[in-house]
C-alpha positions in Angstrom: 170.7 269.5 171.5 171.6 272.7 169.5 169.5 274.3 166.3 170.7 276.8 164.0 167.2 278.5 162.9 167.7 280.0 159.5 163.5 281.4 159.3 161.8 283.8 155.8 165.9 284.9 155.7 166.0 287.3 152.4 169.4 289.3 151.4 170.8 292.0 148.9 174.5 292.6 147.9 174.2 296.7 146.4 170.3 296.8 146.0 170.1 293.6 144.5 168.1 290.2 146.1 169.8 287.4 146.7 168.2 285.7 148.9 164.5 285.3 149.1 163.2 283.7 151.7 165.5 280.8 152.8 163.8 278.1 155.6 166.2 276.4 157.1 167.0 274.2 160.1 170.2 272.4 161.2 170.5 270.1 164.8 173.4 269.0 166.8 175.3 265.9 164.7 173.3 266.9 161.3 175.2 267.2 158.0 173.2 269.3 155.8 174.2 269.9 152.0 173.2 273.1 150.2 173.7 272.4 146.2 172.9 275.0 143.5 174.3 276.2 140.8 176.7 279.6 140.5 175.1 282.6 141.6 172.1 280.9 143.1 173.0 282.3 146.5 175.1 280.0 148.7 178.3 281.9 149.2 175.8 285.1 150.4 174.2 282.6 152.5 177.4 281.8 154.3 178.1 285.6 153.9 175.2 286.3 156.3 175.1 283.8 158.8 178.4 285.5 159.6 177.3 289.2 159.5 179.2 290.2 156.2 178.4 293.6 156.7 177.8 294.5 153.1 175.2 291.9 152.7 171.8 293.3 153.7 169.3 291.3 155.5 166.2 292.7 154.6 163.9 290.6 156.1 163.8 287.1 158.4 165.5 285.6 161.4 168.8 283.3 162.1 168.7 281.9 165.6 171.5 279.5 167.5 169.4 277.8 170.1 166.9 280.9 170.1 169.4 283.8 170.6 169.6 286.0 167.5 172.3 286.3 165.6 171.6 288.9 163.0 172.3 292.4 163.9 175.2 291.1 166.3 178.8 291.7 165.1 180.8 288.6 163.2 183.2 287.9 166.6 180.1 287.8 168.8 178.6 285.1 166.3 181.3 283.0 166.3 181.6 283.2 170.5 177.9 281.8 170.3 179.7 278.8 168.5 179.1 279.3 164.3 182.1 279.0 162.7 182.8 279.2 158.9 185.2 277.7 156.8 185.7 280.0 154.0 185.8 279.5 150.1 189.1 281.1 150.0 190.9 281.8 153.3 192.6 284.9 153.8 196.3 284.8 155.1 197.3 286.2 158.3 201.6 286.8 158.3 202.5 286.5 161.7 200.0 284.5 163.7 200.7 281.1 163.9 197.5 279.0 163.8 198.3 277.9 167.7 198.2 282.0 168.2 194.9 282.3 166.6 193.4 279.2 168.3 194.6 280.3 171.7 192.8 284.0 171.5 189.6 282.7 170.0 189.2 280.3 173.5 190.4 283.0 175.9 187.7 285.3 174.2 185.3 282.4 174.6 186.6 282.0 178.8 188.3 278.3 177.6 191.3 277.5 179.5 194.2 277.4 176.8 196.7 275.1 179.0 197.9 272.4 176.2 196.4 274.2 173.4 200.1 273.3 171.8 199.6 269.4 172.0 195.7 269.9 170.9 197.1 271.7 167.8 199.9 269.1 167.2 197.2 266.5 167.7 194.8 267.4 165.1 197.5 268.5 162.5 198.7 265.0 162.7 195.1 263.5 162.2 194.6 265.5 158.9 198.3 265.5 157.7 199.3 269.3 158.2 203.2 269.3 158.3 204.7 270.8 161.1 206.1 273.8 159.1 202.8 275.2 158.6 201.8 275.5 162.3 205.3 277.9 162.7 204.5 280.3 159.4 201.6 282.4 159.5 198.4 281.3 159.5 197.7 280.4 155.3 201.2 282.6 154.3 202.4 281.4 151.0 200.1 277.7 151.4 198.8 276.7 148.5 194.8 275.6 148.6 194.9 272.1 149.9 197.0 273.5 152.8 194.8 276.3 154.0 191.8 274.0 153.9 193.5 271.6 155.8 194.5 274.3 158.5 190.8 275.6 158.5 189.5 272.2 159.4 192.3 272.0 161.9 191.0 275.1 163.3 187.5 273.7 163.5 188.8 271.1 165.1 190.4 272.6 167.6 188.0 274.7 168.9 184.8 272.7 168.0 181.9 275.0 167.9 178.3 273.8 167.5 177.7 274.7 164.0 180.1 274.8 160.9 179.2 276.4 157.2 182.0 274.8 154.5 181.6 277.0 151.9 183.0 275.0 149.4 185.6 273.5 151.0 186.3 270.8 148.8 187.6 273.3 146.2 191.0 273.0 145.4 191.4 269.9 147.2 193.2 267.1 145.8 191.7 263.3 146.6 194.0 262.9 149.6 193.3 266.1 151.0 189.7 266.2 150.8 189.6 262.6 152.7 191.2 263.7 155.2 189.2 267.1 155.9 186.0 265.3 155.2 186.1 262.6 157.5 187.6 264.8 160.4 184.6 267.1 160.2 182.5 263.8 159.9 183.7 262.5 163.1 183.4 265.9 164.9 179.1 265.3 164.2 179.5 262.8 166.8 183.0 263.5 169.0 181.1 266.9 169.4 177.6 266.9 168.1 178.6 269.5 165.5 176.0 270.8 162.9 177.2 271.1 159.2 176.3 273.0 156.2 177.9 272.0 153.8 178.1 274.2 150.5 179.3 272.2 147.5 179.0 271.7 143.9 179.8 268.5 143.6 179.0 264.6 144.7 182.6 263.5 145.5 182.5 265.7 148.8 178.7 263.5 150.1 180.5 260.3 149.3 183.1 261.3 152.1 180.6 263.5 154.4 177.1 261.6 154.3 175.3 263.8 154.2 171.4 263.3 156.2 169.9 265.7 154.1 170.2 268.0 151.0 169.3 270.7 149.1 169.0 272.7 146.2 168.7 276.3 145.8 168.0 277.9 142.7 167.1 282.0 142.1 167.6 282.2 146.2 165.4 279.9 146.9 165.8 276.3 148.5 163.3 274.4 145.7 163.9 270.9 146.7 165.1 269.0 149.9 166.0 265.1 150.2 168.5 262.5 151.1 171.8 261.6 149.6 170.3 260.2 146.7 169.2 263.7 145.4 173.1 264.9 145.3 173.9 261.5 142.9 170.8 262.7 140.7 171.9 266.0 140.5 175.2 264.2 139.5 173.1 262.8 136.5 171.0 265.4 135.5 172.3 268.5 136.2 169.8 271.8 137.4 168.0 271.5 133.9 164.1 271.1 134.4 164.2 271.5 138.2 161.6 274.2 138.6 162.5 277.2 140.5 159.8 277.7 143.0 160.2 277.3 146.4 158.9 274.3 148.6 
């Protein structure tokens, strides 16, 4: 079994703190969802899990079965196997996804001999049309496509951990089946760990989620099951108190 060890992690963006003091663990085959609302620190938590390097981690630890990641450069992180799905992927003109999940296993030692059917395979499970695997990796796709591609990438080179920051966004129903339940069966075709960043309850219905919870002011203020996403659904933030637990 694997753990992601996120332990007193605090974080500043240009002097300012984000982050203040974020306890969190993750296991092999988990699905954990981080809810808050905008600007409560999620996105800067994915940030620094993968070594942004204009985030500042000012105090705390973040360990992948109890080597430490912070202070090691982004490419090193992801060797370890952490992976993140981004908000809004960049595009990359030129390299072909099979291109860019070929070099990420030769860095990691993997033998790439049929990476070409692995790629075809996977696009075909989450619907990713064979012209997108000849352009450049997200040129000219529109949002459901380069989520779709992401996941594909995931896939492909199944690491221990994933962070989805927000992947759902953008995603039409169709399109966020499809990437949800392929990163659903991954947590047990590969015992991959998820946190999941989301705003919103349609993504759980899709990703069951074990546990989730809600940061607020940097903090993580309340943890539970699934049924705390569907309250949140009701309620909204309004009279969750802010203090850490």
């Amino acid at each position: 079994m694997s753990t992601l060890a996120i332990k007193n992690l605090h974080a500043s963006v240009d002097g300012a703190e984000i982050l203040r003091g974020i306890d969190l663990e993750i296991n092999s085959g988990e699905v954990h969802a981080l809810m808050g609302p905008n600007g409560s620190g999620k996105s800067t938590l994915s940030h620094v899990l993968m070594g942004r390097s204009d985030y500042e981690v000012t105090q705390g630890s973040v360990t992948l079965d109890g080597v430490e990641l912070l202070g090691l450069p982004t490419w090193r992180r992801a060797e370890l196997g952490l992976f993140l799905v981004m908000q809004y992927p960049v595009e990359v003109p030129g390299v072909t996804v099979g291109d860019l999940v070929t070099a990420a296993l030769k860095v990691r030692g993997v033998a790439t001999n049929g990476v070409g059917d692995l790629v075809a395979a996977e696009a075909g499970r989450l619907g990713v049309r064979d012209e997108f695997l000849r352009r450049g990796v997200n040129n000219e796709f529109s949002g459901g496509e380069k989520k779709r591609v992401e996941t594909l990438q995931l896939a492909a080179l199944a690491p221990r951990f994933a962070v989805l920051d927000e992947i759902d966004s953008g995603l039409d129903v169709d399109a966020l089946r499809d990437v949800a339940r392929r990163v659903e069966e991954m947590t047990s075709e590969s015992d991959l760990g998820v946190l999941a960043i989301t705003h919103y309850d349609r993504l759980l219905g899709e990703l069951h989620p074990d546990w989730v919870h809600i940061l607020l002011n940097g903090h993580i203020v309340r943890t539970g099951g699934p049924e705390l996403a569907q309250e949140l659904e009701r309620t909204g933030y309004e009279g969750i108190n802010d203090s850490p637990k």
